[in-house]
FITI-616993 format. One record per residue (C-alpha): residue in one letter; chain; y, x, z. Coordinates in Angstrom, 3 decimals. Layout:
N
- vodo vopa py px pz
- a A Y X Z
...
***
This chain:
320
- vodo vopa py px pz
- x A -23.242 10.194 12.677
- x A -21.208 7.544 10.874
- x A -20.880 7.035 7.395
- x A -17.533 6.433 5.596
- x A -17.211 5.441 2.092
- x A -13.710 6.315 0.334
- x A -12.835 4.592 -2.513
- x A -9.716 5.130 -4.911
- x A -9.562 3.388 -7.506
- x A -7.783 5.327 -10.506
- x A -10.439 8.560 -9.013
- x A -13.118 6.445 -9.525
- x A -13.515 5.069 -12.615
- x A -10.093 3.176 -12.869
- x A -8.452 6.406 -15.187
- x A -10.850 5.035 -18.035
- x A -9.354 1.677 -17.882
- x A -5.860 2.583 -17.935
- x A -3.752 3.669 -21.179
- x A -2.327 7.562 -21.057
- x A 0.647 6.705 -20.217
- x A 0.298 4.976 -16.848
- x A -2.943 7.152 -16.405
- x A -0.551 10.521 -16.287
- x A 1.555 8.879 -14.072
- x A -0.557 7.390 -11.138
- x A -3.288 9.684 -11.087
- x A -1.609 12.139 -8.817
- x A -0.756 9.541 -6.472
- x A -4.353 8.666 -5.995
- x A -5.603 11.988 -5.678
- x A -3.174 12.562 -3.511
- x A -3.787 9.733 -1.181
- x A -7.828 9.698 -1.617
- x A -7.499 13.316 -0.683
- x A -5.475 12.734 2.592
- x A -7.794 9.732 3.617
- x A -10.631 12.102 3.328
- x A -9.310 15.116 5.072
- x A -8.491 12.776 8.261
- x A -11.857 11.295 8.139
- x A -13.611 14.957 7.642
- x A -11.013 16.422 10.550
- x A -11.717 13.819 13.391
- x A -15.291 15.485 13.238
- x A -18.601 13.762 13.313
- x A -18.619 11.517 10.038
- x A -20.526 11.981 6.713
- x A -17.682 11.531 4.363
- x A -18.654 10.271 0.527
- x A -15.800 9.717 -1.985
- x A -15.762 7.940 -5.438
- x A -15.613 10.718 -8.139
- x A -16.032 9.646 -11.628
- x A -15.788 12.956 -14.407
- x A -12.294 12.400 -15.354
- x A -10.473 13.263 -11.797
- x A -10.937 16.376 -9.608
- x A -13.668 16.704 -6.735
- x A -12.201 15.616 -3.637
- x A -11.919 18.256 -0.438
- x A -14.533 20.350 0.260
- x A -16.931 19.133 2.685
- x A -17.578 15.647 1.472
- x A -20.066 14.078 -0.884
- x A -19.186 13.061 -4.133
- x A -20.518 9.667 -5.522
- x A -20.410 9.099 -9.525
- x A -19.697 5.360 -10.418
- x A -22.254 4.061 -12.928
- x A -19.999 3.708 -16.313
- x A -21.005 0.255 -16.861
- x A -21.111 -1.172 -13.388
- x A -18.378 -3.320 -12.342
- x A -16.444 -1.818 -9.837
- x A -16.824 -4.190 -7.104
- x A -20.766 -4.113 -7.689
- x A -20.900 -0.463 -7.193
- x A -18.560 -1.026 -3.761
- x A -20.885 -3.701 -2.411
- x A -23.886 -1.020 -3.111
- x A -22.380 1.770 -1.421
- x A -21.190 -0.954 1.587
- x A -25.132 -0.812 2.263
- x A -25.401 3.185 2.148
- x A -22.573 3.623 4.379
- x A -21.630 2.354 8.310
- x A -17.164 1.923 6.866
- x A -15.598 1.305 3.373
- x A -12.211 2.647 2.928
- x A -10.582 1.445 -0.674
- x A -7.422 2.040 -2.104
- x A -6.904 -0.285 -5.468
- x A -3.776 -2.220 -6.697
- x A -3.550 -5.974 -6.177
- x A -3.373 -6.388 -9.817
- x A -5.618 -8.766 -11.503
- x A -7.244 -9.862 -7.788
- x A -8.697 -6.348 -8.032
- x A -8.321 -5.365 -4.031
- x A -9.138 -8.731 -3.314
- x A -12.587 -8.540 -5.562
- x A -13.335 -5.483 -3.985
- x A -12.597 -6.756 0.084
- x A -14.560 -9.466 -0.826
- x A -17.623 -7.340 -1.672
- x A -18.141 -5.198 1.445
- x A -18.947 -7.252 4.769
- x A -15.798 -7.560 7.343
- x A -17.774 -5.777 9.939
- x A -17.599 -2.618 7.411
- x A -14.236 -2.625 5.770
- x A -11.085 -0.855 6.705
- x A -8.025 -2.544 6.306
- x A -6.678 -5.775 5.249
- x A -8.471 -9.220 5.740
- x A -8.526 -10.996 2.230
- x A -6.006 -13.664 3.590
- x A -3.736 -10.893 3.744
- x A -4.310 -9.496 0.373
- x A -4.652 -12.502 -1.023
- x A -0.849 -13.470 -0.118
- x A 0.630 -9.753 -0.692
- x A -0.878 -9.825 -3.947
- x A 1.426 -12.730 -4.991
- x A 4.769 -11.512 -4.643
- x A 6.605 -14.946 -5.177
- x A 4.194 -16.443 -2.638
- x A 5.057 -13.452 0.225
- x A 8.752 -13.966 -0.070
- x A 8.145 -17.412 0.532
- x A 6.072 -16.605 3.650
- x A 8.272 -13.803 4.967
- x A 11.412 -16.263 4.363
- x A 10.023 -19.226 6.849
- x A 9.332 -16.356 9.415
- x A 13.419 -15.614 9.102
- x A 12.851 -12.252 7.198
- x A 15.563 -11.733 4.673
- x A 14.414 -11.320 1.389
- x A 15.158 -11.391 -2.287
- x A 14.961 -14.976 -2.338
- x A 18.603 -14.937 -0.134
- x A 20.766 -13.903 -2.646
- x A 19.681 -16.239 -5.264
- x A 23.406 -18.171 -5.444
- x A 24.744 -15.041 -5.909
- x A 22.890 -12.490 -7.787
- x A 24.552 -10.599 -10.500
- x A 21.518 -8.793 -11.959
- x A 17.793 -9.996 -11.944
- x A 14.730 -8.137 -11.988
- x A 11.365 -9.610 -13.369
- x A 7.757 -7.588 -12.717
- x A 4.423 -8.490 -12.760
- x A 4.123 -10.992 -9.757
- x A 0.667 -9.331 -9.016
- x A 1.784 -5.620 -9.728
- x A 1.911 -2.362 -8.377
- x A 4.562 -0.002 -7.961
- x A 7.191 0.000 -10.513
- x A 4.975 -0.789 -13.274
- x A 6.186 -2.876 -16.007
- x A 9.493 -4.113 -14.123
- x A 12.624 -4.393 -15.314
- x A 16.410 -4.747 -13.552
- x A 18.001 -7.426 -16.028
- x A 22.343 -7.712 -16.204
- x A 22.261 -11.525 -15.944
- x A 19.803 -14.537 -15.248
- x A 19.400 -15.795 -18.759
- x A 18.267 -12.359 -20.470
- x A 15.710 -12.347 -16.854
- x A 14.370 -15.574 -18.023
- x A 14.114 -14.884 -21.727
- x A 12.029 -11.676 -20.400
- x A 9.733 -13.717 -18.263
- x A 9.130 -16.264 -20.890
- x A 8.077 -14.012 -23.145
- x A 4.855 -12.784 -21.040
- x A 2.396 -14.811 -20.290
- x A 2.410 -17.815 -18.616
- x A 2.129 -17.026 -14.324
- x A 1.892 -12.767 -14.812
- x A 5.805 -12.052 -14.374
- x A 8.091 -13.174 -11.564
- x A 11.915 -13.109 -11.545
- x A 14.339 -12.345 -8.550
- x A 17.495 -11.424 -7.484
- x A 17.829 -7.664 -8.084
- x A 19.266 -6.445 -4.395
- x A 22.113 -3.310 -4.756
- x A 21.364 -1.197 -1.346
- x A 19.074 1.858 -0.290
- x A 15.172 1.912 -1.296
- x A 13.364 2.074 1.592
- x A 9.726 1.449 2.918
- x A 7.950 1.362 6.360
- x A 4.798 2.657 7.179
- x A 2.605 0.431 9.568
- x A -0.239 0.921 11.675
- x A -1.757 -2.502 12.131
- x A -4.045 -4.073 14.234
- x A -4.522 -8.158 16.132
- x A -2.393 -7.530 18.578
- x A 0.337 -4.818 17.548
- x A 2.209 -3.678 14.303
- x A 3.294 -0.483 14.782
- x A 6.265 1.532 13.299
- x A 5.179 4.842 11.805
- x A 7.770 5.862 9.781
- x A 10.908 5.027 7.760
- x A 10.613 6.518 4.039
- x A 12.700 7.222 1.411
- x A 12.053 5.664 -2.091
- x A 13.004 7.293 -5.326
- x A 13.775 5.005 -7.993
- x A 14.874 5.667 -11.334
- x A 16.928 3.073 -13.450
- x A 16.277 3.832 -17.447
- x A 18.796 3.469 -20.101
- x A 17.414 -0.159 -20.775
- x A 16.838 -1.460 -17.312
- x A 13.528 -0.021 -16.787
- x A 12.580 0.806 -12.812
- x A 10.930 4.096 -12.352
- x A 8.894 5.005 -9.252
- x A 9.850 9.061 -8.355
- x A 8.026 9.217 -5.405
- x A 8.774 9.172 -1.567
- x A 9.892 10.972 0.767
- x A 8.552 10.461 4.337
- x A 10.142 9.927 7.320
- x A 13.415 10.189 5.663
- x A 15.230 8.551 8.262
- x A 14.002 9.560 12.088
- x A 12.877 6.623 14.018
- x A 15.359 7.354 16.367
- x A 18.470 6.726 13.957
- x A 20.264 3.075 14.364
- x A 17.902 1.281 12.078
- x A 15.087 2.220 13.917
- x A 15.042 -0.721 16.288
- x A 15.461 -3.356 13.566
- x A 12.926 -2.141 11.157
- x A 10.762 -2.015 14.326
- x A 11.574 -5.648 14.902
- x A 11.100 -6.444 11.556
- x A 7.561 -5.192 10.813
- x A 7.102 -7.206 13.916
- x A 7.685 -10.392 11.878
- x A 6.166 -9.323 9.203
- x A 2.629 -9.029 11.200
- x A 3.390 -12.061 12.524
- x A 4.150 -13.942 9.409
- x A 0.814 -12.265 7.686
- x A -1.782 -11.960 10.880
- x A -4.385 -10.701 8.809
- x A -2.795 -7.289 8.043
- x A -4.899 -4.378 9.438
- x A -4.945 -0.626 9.256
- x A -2.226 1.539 7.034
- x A -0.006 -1.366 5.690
- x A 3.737 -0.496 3.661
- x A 6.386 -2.598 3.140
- x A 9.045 -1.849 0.519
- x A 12.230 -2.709 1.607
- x A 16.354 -2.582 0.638
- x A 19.092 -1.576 3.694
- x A 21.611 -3.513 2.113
- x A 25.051 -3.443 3.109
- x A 26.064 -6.222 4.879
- x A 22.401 -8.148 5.706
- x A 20.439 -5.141 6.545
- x A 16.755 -4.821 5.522
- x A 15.672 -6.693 2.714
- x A 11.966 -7.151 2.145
- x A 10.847 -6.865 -1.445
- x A 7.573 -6.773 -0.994
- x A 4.097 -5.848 1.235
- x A 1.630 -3.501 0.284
- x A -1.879 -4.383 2.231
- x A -3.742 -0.902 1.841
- x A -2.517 2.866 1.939
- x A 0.344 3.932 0.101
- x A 1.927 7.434 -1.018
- x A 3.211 7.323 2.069
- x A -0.055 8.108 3.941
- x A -0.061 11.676 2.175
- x A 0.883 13.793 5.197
- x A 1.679 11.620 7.571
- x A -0.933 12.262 10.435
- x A 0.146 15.957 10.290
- x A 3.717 14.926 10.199
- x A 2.790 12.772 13.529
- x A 0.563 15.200 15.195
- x A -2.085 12.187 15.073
- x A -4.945 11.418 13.063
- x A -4.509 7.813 11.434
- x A -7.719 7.887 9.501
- x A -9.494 8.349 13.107
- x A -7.494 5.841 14.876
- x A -8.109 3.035 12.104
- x A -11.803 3.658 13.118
- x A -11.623 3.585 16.937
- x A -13.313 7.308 16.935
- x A -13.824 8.625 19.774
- x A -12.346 12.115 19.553
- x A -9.455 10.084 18.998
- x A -9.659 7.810 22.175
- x A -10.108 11.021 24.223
- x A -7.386 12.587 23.202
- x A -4.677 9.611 23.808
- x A -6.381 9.281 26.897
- x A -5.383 12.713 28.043
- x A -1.915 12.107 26.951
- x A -1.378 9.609 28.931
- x A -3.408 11.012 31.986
- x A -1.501 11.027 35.045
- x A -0.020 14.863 36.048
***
């Protein structure tokens, strides 16, 4: 029976480290995605599921083990332990502070689900991946720099919405980034058109479409951006866009090879150009929560080449 390690990081020990504010805000976003990784993983049968679980978030789903993170262990220490325990490591953590790429780093490749560090080493610089998205002709931000009206600047190795703010002109954007420290907050053109973001299934030789989502962002009275949620599937993949977005995750695989597994990209349908990439997300996002149900597929299985899985899409496509 194989062993798979799941570990969130605000679930497992992360909460402590974050103020109340931002801890009352992303903590049901990790539950909720730590739960639906490990209710995949316990419904493709035949794994021993464990799950991070420090005292401060709820148990996960019944019928997996909980594992308490030492208090003064260092996160990726504790990983690289449980890496030896287990046969796969499964992590959800923000690129923030290298964290993701710490934690990759720790667990042999043979063992780790998702994203090579290449790959999270370049996502987690978003200056850096509109640079590399732009030489692979993928419209981004970085386009409408002539023209821009209003600016946004955010941490460049963020998550989410978190401290990022839409600016009404290019000097007040600067004066905002200057203030920070030196290297933590990058500016761009803020793009007017609809939030989107795609959910990818990833592997060497294919980048799969899974869905088109719905973003729901929220503009404060001074500028601030808001993250509401998302809801998924929002537009069918067989509306008009379909085919482009398709085409574009294509280039974005190509541009980053080393994306693997669940990958999102945030994106902008904008007017006139289309899609406009605003950043990639190398590891699961809100948008996992539900969406092997919503497929009638199990993601969590196929990421691990289980063979429950196998047998199944082999019957599909058995001749009649």
């Amino acid at each position: 029976m194989r062993r798979i390690f799941v570990f969130e990081y605000l679930t497992a020990g992360g909460l402590a480290r974050e103020d109340a504010t931002t801890a009352a805000t992303l903590l049901p976003m990790g539950v909720a995605m730590r739960d639906a990784m490990v209710q995949d993983l316990l419904q493709a049968g035949g794994l021993q599921v464990s799950v991070a679980c420090d005292a401060l978030a709820p148990p996960p789903p019944a019928g997996a083990q909980t594992c308490r993170p030492p208090a003064n262990m260092p996160a990726s220490e504790w990983v690289a332990h449980q890496a030896a325990r287990h046969d796969a490591v499964w992590v959800v953590a923000p690129e923030t502070d290298g964290l993701l790429l710490q934690l990759q780093q720790a667990v042999p490749a043979w063992q780790w689900l998702g994203c090579d560090a290449t790959a999270i080493a370049l996502a987690g610089r978003k200056r850096a991946t509109l640079a590399r998205l732009a030489a692979f002709e993928v419209t981004t931000p970085l386009a409408f720099s002539a023209t821009a009206t209003r600016w946004v600047v955010k941490p460049d190795d963020g998550a989410g919405a978190v401290a990022t703010k839409r600016h009404d002109s290019l000097p007040a954007a600067q004066a905002a980034q200057c203030q920070a420290a030196v290297g933590r907050l990058t500016l761009e053109p803020w793009v007017e058109g609809e939030a989107l973001s795609l959910s990818l299934l990833c592997t060497r030789d294919s980048t799969e479409l899974l869905s088109i989502n719905r973003q729901h962002i929220r503009m404060g009275d001074q500028g601030e951006v808001a993250y509401d949620g998302v809801s998924i599937g929002a537009v069918p993949l067989e509306d008009t866009r379909a085919r482009p977005l398709a085409a574009l995750a294509t280039r974005v695989g190509r541009a980053i090879p080393g994306l693997r597994g669940f990958v999102g990209i945030d994106l902008v349908w904008h007017a006139t150009l289309g899609p406009v990439v605003v950043e990639v997300n190398p590891r699961v996002t809100c948008a996992y929560v539900g969406l092997s149900a919503r497929l009638g597929r199990n993601l969590a299985a196929e990421m691990l080449g289980h063979p429950r899985t196998a047998q199944r899409q082999d019957a599909q496509h058995a001749p009649v």
